[in-house]
C-alpha positions, 0 to 999 in steps of 0.5 A, spaced: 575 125 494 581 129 494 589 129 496 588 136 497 588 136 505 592 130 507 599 132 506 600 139 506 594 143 507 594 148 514 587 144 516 585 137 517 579 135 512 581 128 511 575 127 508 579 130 501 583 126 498 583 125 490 589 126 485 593 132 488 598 134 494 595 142 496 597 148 493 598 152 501 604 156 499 607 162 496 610 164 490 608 158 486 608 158 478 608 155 472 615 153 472 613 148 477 609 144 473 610 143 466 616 138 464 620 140 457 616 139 451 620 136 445 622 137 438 616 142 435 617 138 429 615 132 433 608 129 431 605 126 437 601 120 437 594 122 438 592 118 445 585 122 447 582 120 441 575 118 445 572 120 451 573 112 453 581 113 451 582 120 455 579 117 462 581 110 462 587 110 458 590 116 458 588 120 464 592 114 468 597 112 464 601 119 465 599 121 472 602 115 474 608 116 470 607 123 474 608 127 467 607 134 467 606 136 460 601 131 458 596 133 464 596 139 462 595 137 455 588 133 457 586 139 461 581 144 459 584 152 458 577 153 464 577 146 467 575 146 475 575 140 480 570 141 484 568 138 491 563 133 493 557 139 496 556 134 502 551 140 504 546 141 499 542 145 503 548 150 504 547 157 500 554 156 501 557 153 493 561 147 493 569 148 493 572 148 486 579 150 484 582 152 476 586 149 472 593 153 474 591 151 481 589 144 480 597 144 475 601 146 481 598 141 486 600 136 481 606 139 480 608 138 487 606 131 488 609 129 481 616 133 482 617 130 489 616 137 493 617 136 501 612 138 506 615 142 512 613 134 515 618 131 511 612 128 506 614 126 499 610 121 494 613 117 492 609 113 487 602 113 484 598 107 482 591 110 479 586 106 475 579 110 473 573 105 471 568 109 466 561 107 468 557 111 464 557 116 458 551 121 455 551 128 452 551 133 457 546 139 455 549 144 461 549 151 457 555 151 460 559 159 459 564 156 455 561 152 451 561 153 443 554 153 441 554 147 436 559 142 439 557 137 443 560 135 449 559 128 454 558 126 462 562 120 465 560 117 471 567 113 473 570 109 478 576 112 481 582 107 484 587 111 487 594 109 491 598 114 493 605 112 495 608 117 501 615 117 505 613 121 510 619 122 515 615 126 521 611 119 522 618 115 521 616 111 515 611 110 510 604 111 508 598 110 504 593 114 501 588 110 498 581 112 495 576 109 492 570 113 489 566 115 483 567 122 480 563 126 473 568 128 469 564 134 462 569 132 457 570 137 450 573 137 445 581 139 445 581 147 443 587 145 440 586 139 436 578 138 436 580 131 433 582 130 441 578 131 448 580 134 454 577 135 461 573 141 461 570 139 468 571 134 475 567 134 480 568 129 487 562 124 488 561 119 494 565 114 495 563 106 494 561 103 498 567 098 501 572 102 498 
């Protein structure tokens, strides 16, 4: 479930709400997202070396720091969050959005962006369980032939911290669901994994 619709969004889908404030306006860019990087003759520690660090360590770390630069950097170049399809037989495909998309919601949640509701995040306390990992053999599109890739079924428990003016004081947002994550290789360090696919699942049961 997604963060999506609750802060910003123009509809009421309370039923979204995982990792992101909503990108429901116009004239937002990159600049918005992506924090300054350092020196380039800095040599960084590499973090993402397992899919198990990526999820369980990374993932977590720098979102609750609310870091711009290192989300973008776990993020595949053809990610896609996708919603939970909660109509099966619907012709309809589920709700998916782009890695541009998915870096400005977080841009907005990590930099203290107000909604026209006087809503700010003021803290964010995410802990990602991993639950099971196996080879993903989907032929995706941008896959390269040859590499291999993995499913991860995790827990997701997520607390979003809200100074929210218009209701006169604070507000939790709290989720407790299991996500798959397709995780990659790094298309710029093949020694690192990024997240090349998200998909929301059900929440647990007496989250």
């Amino acid at each position: 479930m997604h963060l999506r619709s609750i802060l910003f969004a123009p509809r009421s889908l309370v039923l979204l709400l995982l990792f992101a404030i909503p990108l429901v306006f116009a004239g937002c860019n990159g600049d918005d997202v992506v924090a300054p990087t350092g020196d380039d003759d800095d040599d960084p520690p590499k973090e993402r070396l397992t899919v198990d660090a990526l999820l369980t360590d990374f993932f977590p770390k720098y979102y609750n720091q609310r870091d711009s630069t290192k989300y973008a950097e776990m993020l595949h170049p053809d990610y896609q969050f996708c919603l939970l399809d909660r109509d099966p037989d619907d012709s309809e495909p589920a709700e998916c959005w782009d890695r541009d998309e998915e870096l400005a919601i977080a841009g907005h949640m990590f930099h203290g962006w107000e909604t026209n509701q006087g809503a700010v995040v003021q803290s964010i306390n995410l802990d990602i369980s991993l639950k099971t990992t196996g080879e993903d053999n989907t032929m995706w599109p941008d896959k390269p032939a040859g590499e291999t890739w993995f499913l991860s079924i995790a827990a997701i428990d997520l607390k979003v911290f809200v100074l929210d003016q218009g209701a006169d004081g604070f507000t939790n947002f709290i989720v407790f669901s299991d996500q798959e994550f397709v995780t990659a290789p790094d298309p710029n360090d093949e020694e690192q994994w990024v997240i090349y696919r998200q998909t929301d699942r059900e929440a647990i049961a007496g989250g």
